[in-house]
BADRENGU-654113 format. One record per atom (N, C-alpha, C, O): residue in three letters; y negated, x, z; chain; residue number from 0. Coordinates in nm, 2 decimals. Atoms other than C-alpha are relative to their C-alpha. Layout:
<rs>
ALA,Y,X,Z,A,NUM
...
</rs>
This chain:
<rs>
UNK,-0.06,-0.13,0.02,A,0
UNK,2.06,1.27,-1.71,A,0
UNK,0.04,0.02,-0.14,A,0
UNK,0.14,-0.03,-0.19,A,0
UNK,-0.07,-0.01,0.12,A,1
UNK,2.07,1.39,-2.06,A,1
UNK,0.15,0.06,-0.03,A,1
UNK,0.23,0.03,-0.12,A,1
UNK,-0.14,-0.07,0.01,A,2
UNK,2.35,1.60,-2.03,A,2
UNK,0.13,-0.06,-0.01,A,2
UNK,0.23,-0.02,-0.06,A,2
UNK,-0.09,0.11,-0.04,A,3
UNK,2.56,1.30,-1.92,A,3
UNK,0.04,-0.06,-0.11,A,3
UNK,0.16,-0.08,-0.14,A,3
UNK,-0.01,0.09,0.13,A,4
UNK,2.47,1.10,-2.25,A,4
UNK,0.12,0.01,-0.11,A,4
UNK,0.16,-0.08,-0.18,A,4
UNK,-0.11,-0.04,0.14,A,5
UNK,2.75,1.30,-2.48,A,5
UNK,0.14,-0.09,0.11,A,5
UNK,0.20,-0.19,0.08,A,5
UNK,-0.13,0.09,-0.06,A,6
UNK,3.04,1.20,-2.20,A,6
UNK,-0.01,-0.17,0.03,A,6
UNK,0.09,-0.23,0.06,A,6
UNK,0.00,0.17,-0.01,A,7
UNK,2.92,0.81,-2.18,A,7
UNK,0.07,-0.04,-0.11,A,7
UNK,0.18,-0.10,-0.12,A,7
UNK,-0.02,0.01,0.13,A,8
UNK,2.90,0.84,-2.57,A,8
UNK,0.18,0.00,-0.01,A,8
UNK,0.25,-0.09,-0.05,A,8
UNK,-0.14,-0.03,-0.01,A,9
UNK,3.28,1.00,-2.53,A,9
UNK,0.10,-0.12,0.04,A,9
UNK,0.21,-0.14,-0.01,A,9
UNK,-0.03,0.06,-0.06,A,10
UNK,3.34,0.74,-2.31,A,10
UNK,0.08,-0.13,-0.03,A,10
UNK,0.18,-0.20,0.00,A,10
UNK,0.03,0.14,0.10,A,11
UNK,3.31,0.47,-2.53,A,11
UNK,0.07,-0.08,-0.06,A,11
UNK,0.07,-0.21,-0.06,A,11
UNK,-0.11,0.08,0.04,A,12
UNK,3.58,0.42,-2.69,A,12
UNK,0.14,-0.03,0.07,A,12
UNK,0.25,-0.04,0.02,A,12
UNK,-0.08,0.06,-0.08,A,13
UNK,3.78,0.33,-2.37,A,13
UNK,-0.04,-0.12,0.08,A,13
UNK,0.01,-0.17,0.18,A,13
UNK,0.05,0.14,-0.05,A,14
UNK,3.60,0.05,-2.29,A,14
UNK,-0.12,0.01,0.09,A,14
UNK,-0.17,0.12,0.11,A,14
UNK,0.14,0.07,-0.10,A,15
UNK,3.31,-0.10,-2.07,A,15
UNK,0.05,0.09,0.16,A,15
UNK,-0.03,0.16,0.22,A,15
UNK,-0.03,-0.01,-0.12,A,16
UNK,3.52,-0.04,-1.76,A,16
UNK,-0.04,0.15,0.04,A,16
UNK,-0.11,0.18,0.13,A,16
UNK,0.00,-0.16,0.03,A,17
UNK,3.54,0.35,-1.82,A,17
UNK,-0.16,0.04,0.04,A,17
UNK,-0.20,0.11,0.13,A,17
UNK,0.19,0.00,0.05,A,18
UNK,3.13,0.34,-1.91,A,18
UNK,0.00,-0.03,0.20,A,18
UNK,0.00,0.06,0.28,A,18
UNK,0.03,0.07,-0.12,A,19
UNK,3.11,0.15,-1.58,A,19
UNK,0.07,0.09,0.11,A,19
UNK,-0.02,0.14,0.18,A,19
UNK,0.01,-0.06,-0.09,A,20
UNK,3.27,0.34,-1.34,A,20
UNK,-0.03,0.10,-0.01,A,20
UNK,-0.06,0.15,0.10,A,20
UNK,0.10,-0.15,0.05,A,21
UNK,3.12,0.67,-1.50,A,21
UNK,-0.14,-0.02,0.10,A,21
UNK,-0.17,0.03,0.21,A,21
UNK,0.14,0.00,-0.11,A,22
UNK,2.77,0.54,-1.40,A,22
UNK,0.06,-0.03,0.17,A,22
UNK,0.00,0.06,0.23,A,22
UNK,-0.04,0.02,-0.14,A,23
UNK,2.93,0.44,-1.03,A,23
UNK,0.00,0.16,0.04,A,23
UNK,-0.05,0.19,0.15,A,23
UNK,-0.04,-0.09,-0.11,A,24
UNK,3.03,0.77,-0.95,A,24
UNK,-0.11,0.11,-0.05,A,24
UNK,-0.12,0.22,0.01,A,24
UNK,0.13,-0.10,-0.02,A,25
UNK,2.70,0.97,-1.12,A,25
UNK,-0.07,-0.03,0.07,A,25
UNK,-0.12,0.05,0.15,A,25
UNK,0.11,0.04,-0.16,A,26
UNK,2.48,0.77,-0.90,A,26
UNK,0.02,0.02,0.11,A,26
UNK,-0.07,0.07,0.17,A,26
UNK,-0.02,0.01,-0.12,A,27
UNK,2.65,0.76,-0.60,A,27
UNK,0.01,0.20,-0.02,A,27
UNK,-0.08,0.25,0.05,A,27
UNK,0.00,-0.11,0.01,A,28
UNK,2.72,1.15,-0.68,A,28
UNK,-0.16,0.12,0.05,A,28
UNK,-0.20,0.21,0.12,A,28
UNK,0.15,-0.07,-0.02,A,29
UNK,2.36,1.22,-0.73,A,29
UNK,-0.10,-0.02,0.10,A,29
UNK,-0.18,0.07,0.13,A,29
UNK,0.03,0.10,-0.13,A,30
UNK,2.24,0.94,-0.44,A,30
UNK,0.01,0.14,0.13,A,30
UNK,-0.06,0.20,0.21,A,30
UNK,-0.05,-0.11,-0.16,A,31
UNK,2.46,1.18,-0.21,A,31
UNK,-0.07,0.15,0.00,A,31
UNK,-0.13,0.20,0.09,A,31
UNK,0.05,-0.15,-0.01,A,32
UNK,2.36,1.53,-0.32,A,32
UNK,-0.14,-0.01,0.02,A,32
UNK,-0.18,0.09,0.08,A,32
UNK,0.09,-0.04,-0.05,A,33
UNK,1.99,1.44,-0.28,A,33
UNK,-0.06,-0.05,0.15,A,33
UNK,-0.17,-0.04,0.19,A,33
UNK,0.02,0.09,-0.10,A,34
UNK,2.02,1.24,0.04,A,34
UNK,0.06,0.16,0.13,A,34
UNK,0.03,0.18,0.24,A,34
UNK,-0.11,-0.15,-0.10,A,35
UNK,2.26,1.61,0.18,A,35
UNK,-0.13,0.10,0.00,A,35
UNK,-0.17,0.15,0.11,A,35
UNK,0.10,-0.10,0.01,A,36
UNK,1.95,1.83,0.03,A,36
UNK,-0.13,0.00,0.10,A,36
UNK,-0.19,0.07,0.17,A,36
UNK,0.17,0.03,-0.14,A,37
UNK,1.66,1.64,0.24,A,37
UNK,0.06,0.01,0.11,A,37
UNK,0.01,0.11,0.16,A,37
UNK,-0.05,-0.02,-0.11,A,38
UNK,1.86,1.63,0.53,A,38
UNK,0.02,0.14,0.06,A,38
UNK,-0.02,0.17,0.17,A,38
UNK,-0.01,-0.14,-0.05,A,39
UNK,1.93,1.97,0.57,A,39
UNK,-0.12,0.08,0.00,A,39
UNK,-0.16,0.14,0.09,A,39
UNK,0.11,-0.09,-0.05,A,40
UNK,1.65,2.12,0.45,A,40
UNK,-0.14,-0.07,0.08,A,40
UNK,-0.25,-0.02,0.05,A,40
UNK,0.07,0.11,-0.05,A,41
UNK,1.43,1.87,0.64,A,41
UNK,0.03,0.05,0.16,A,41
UNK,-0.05,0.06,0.25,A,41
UNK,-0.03,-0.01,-0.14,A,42
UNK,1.67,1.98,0.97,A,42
UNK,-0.05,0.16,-0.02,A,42
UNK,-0.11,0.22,0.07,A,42
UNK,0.08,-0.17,-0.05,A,43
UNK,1.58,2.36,0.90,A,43
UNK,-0.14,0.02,-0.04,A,43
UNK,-0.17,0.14,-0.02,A,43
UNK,0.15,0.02,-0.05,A,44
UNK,1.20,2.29,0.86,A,44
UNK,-0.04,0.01,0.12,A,44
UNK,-0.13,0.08,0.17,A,44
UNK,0.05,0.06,-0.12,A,45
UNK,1.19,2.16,1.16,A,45
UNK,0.01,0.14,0.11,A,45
UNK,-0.06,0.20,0.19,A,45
UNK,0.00,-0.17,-0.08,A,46
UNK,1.33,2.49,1.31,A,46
UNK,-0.12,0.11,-0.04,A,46
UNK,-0.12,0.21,0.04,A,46
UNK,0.07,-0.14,0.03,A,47
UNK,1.04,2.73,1.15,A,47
UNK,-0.11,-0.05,0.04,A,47
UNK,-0.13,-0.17,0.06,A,47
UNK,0.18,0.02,-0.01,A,48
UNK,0.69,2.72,1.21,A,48
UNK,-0.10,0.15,-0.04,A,48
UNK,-0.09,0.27,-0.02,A,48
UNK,0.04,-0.04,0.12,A,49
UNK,0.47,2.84,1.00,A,49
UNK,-0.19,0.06,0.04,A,49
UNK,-0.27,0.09,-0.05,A,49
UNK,0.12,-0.04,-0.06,A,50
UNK,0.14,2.92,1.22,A,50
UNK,-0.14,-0.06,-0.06,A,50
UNK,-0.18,-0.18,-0.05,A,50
UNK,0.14,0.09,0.03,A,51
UNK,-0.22,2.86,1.08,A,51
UNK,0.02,-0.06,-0.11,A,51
UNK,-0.08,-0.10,-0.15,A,51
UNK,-0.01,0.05,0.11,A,52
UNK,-0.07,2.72,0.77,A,52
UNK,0.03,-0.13,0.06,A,52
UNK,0.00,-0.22,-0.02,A,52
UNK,-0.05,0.11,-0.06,A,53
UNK,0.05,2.42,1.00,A,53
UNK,-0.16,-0.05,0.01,A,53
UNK,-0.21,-0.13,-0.07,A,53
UNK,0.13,0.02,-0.03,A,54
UNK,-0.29,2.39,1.13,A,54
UNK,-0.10,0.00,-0.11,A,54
UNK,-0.20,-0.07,-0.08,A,54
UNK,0.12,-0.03,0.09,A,55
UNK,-0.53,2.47,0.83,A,55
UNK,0.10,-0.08,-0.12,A,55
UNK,0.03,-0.08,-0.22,A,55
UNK,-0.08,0.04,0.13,A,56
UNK,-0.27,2.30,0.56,A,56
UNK,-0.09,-0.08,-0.09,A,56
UNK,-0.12,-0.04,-0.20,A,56
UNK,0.07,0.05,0.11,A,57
UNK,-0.48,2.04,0.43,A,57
UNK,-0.10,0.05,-0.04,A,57
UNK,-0.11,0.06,-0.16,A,57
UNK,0.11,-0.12,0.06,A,58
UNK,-0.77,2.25,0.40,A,58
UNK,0.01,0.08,-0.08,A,58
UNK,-0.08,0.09,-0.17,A,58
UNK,-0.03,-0.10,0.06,A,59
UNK,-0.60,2.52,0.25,A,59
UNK,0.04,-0.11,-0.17,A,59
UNK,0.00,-0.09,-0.28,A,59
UNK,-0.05,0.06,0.13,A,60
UNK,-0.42,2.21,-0.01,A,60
UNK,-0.17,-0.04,-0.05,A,60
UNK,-0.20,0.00,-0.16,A,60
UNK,0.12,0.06,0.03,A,61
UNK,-0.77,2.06,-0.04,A,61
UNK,-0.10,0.09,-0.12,A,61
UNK,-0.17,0.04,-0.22,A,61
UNK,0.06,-0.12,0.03,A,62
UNK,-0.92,2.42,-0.15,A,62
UNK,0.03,0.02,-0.10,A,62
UNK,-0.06,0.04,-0.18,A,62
UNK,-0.05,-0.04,0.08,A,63
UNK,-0.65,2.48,-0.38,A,63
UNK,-0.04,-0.14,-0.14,A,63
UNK,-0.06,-0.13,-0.26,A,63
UNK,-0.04,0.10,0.11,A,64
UNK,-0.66,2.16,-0.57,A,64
UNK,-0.18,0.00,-0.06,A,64
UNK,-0.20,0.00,-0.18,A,64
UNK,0.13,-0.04,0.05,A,65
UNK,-1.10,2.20,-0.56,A,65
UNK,-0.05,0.09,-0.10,A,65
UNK,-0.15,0.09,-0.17,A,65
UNK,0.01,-0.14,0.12,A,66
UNK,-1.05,2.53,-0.76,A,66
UNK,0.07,0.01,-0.10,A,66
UNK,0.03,0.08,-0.19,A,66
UNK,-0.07,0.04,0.14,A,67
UNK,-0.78,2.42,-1.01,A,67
UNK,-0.12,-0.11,-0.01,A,67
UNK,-0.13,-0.10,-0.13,A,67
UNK,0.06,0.08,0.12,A,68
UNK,-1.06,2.14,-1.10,A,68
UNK,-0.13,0.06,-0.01,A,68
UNK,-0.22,-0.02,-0.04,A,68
UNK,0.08,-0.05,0.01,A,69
UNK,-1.32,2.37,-1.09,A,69
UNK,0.03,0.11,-0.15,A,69
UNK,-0.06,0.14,-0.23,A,69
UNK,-0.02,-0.05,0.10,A,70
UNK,-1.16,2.57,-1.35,A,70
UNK,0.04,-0.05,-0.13,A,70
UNK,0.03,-0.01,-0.24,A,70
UNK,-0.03,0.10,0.13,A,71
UNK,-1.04,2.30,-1.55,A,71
UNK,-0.13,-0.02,-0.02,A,71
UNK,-0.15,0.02,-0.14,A,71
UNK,0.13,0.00,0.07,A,72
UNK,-1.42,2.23,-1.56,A,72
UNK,-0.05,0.05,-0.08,A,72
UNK,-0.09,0.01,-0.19,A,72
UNK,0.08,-0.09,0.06,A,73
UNK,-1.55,2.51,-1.65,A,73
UNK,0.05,0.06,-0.13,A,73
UNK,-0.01,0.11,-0.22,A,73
UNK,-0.09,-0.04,0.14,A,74
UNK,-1.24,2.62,-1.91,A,74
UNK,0.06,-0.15,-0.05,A,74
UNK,0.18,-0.19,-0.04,A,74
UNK,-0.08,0.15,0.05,A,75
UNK,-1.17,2.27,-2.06,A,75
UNK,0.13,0.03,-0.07,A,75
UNK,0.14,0.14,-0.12,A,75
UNK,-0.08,-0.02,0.06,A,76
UNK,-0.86,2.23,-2.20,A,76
UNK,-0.02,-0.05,-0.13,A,76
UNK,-0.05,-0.17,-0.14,A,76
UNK,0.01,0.08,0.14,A,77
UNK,-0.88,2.17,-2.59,A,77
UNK,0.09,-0.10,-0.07,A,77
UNK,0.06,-0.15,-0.18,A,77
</rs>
């Protein structure tokens, strides 16, 4: 997390311990907010459905990714 780097820096001159429980509680902070995000939106997926895109998905992902390298072919990038 760059953003983080100035308050460790800040941190610093109160010691190791300081440093140390900083990182403890951005990880576990960050651990939890993306562990709350999948869960939830993972439980309201599960509520929608989404009709022939359920059914045709890989096809349709297959298609898309055939025609981005079809254009990268033919327009290379320089």
């Amino acid at each position: 997390m760059v953003e983080g780097i100035p308050a460790f820096f800040a941190a610093g001159k109160y010691g190791l311990g300081l440093i140390l429980v900083m990182a403890l509680v951005f990880a576990a902070s960050t651990i939890l907010t993306y562990v709350l995000l999948c869960v939830y939106s993972t439980a309201s997926l599960q509520r929608m459905r989404f009709g022939a895109i359920e059914r045709y998905g890989e096809v349709l992902s297959g298609v898309f990714i055939a025609i981005v390298g079809l254009v990268f072919w033919l327009f290379p990038v320089l």
